[in-house]
Steps between C-alpha positions, in 0.01 A plus 500: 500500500664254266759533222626237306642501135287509146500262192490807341804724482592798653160473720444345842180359665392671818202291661256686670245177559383460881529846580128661608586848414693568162538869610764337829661290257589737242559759802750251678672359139548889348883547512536125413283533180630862400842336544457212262311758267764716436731230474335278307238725343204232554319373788276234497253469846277097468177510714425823590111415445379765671640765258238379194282740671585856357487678851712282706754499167535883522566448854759235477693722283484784702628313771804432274587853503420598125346834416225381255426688183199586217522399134431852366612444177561119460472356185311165621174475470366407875252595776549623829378215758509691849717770615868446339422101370426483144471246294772351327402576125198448291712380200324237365577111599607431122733768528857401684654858691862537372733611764460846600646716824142683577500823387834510370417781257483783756758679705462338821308140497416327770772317712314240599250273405275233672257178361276332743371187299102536571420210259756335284431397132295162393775463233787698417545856672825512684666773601855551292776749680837593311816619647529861308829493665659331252424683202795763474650250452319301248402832276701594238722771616430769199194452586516611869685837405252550255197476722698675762604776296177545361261369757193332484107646524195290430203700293187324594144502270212522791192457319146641674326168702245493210758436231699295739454146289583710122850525672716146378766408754482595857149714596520718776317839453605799684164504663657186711864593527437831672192363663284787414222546234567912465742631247624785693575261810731265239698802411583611856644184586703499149637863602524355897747247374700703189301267231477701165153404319244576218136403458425341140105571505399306814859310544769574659859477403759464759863584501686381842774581694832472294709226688857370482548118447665456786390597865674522824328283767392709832688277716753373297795654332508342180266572229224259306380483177134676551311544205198360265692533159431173424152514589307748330516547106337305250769289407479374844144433516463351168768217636328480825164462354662217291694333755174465684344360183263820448469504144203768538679727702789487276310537175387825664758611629702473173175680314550794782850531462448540154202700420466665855841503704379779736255299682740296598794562814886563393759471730724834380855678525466800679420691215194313404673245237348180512795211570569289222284195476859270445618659849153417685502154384862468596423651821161278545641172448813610749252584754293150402806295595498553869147397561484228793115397625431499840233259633256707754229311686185678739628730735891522358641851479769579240714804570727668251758802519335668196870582354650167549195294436272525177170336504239334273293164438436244277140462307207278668173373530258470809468764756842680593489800807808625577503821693793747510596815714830744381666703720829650630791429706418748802781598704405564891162331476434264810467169401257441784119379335276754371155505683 
């Protein structure tokens, strides 16, 4: 196991080339790599070619120690590829992915998160990471009380799968976030998890967990700006749509916001007040200034502290596979490889 220093900052290059069995490496470079995570909050692992195939991936991060975790409830649209290894998103390539901590919107979001680079991009498509560290200090600091007084809570429009492509914006239908075509089955896991909801003739319309801003890391003792505040909203995705030059998606988007604002998501107060669309710009293009790409070729692995770390990617054409596992920090677990 080799480490040597990045081009990009705040990450460091562990090379796992020449080693026959990923599962050994990642075994015998564990503490080293969940050192540098917490530290630095990104890892970056060059040649580890046998984790494009989604088995041996699942292994090699079990080996690491990490508890690995479903996406009950994720807003992305994605598939499962085997076991724990999904696919990154299916977003499409003329879309860019703003930077986002996964699942930031619920109580307790993953802690970790992995990307094995299957296939990279013909053009375009790199991965961009942000340090979310830095924003309490780069958000206004009215702002912060507010949101912290308040809290935040993210009311999601999950249309049926056969209406899925009326919904502008992001479409994801409930059918596919709770992975289950049976009504009754999508509200035990909303009542499982604390989720307040209502069905709008076949659609449903989510309310998730109410969240503070901030979040104390599990291993850490300082706290990290958390959230998706500058994500979701329509403000946000109208300026999205047109920094990725999506006139159509913006022209709907703007016709939904006026004529049909429920079908759209609203990132909330804790009493169900949408935020003002000045504050999620303000808080968008805050967010937008930390992006840095990272350049992942076949077989590198990407690893990011979930708190410290947001995540997203730039728009491309050609084929692009990235594959992704979440998961946990997990106390006591052996780092010896899984079988």
């Amino acid at each position: 196991m080799k480490l040597k220093g990045s081009d990009t900052e705040g990450t460091f290059d562990f090379v796992a080339s020449g080693y026959a069995d990923p599962q050994r490496y990642f075994s015998d470079a564990a503490d080293d790599i969940h050192a540098r995570l917490l530290k630095d909050g990104a890892v970056i692992i060059r040649g580890a070619d046998q984790c494009r195939d989604p088995g041996v991936f699942e292994k090699a991060i079990g080996a690491l120690g990490f508890q690995t975790r479903d996406y009950v409830g994720g807003s992305s649209p994605r598939s499962t590829i085997q076991g724990k290894v999904m696919e990154a998103t299916r977003t499409p390539p003329a879309w860019s992915v703003i930077l986002h901590q996964e699942m930031a919107y619920v109580k307790s979001p993953p802690e970790i998160i992995a990307f094995v680079c299957v296939e990279p991009a013909g053009k375009g498509g790199k991965s961009v990471i942000g340090d979310m560290r830095k924003l309490e200090h780069l958000v206004d600091q009215v702002t912060l009380k507010q949101l912290t007084d308040r809290g935040l809570k993210l009311r999601r429009t999950l249309p049926c799968e056969t209406r899925i492509n009326l919904k502008p914006g992001v479409k994801k239908s409930w059918q596919e976030t709770f992975s289950t075509t049976r009504e009754a089955e999508a509200e035990v896991l909303c009542r499982e998890r604390g989720w307040d909801f209502e069905w709008s003739d076949k659609d449903l319309v989510l309310w998730q967990d109410c969240i503070a801003p901030m979040r104390k890391h599990p291993r850490k003792t300082t706290s990290i700006w958390c959230n998706q505040a500058h994500f979701w909203g329509a403000a946000a995705m109208i300026e999205w749509a047109r920094i990725d030059g999506r006139e159509q998606d913006a022209s709907e988007l703007i016709n939904a916001r006026r004529k049909s604002p429920e079908l759209l998501e609203a990132m909330c107060f804790g009493d169900g007040e949408p935020l003002p669309e000045d504050l999620t710009l303000e808080l968008f293009h805050t967010v937008r200034g930390l992006e840095r790409d990272v350049d992942l070729g076949e077989g590198d692995l990407l690893l990011l502290d979930n708190l410290q770390f947001a995540h997203g990617r730039r728009a491309f054409s050609g084929n692009r596979k990235i594959n992704v596992v979440i998961a946990n920090w997990a106390d006591g677990q052996s780092h010896l490889a899984q079988g």
